[in-house]
N, C-alpha and C positions, 0 to 999 in steps of 0.2 A: 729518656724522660719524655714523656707524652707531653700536647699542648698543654692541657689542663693542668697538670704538677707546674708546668711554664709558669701559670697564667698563679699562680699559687703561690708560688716562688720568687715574682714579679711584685702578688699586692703585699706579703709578709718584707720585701726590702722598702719597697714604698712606704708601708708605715712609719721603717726607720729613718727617712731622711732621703734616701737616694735618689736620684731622677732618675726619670724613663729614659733619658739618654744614656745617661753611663748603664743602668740596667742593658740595655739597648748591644751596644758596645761592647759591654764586659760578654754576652751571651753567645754572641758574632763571635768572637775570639774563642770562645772556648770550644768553636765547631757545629754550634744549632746556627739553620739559616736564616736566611733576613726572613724568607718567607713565615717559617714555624714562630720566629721570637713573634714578629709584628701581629700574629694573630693572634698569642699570647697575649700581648698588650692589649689587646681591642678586648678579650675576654677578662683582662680585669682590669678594664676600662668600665666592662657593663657592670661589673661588683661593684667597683667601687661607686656607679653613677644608682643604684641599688640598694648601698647602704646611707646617701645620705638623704636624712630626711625634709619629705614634701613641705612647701612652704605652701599652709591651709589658707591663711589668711593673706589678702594683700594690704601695705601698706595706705594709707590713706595720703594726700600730698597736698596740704592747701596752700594757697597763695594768699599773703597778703599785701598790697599796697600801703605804706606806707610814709605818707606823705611829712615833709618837715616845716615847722609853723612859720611861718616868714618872721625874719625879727620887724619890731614893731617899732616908732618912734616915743618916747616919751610925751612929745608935746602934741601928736597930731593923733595917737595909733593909726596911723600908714604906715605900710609895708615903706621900708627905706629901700629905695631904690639906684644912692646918690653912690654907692661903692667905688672906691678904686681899683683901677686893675694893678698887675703886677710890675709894669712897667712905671706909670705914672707913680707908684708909693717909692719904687728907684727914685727915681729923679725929683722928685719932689722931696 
């Protein structure tokens, strides 16, 4: 089997589920060498980087600030600033 039936052979299990490791692994064993499989892989590595499609547009990414209104007092509208902390509402 030539690289390219490899590399063929490689993207048609890849479809199905399997990883490049056991691909990898199972190839090794059945007597292709590291050298032939791994170049296999890089060749349908470029396939598959070949069929997926270009992203045309980039997304756009705003930020916004968003600030939270102070609570306000009934009698004065000032911001209340008389809070307890976690400790003092313990013990008190």
């Amino acid at each position: 089997m030539s690289t390219q039936q490899l590399a063929e052979y490689i993207l048609k299990n890849l479809k199905k589920g399997y990883t490049v490791d056991s691909l990898k692994f199972s190839l090794i064993s059945q007597g292709y060498t590291k050298i032939t499989v791994e170049n296999a892989i890089e060749i349908a590595n470029r396939k598959l980087a070949k069929e997926i499609p270009q992203i045309k547009e980039r997304p756009e990414i705003i930020y916004k600030v968003v600030a939270e209104p102070a609570e306000l007092s009934e009698e004065s509208n000032k911001p209340i600033s008389n809070k307890k902390g976690f400790f003092s509402k313990l013990f008190s």
